[in-house]
N, C-alpha and C positions, 0 to 999 in steps of 0.2 A: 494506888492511883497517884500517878502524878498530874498535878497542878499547878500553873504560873499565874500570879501578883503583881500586876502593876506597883511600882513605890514611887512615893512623889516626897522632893524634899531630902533624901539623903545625901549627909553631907558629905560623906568623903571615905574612901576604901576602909580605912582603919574601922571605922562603924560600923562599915558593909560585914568585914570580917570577928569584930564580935558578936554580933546579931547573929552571923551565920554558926559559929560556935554556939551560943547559947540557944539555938533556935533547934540544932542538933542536937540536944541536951534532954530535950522534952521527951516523955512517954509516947511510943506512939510513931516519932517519927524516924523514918527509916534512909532519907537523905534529904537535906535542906540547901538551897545556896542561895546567896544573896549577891546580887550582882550592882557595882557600884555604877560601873559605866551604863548595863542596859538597864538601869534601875528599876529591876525586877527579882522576885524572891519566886523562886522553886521549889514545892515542897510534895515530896514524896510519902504518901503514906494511908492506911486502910482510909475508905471512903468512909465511913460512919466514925472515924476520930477526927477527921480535917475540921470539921466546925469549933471543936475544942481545940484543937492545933494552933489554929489559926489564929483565937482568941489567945492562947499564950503569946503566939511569935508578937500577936497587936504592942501585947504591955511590954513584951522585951521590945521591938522596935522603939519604943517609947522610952524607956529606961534609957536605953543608949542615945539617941536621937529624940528630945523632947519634940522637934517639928516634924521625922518624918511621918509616913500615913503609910499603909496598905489597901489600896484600892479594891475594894469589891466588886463585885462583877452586879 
């Protein structure tokens, strides 16, 4: 199942592209991208892991980017 992520707050491509590295990294997910210009994160992956997905990509956003956010729906 793919699904799109508002993000608010990221600061700049370099960010974009670790977050999207380490966000690919996780169990579970099967494509991730994080987009600096449309400030949205894409994540591809079984519909009953995205809630746990999701909560890792939270703390990695955070790790790399103390200000940005992932927007819920």
């Amino acid at each position: 199942m793919r699904k799109t992520y508002q993000m608010e707050d990221l600061d700049c491509a370099n960010c974009a592209a670790k977050m999207e590295a380490m966000i690919r990294k996780i169990d579970g997910v099967q494509s991730a991208t994080v987009s600096f210009l449309a400030q949205k994160l894409v994540l591809e992956a079984e519909e009953a892991e995205l809630e746990r997905i999701l909560k890792e990509a939270e703390k990695i956003c955070k790790k790399v980017d103390p200000d940005c956010e992932i927007v819920l729906p």
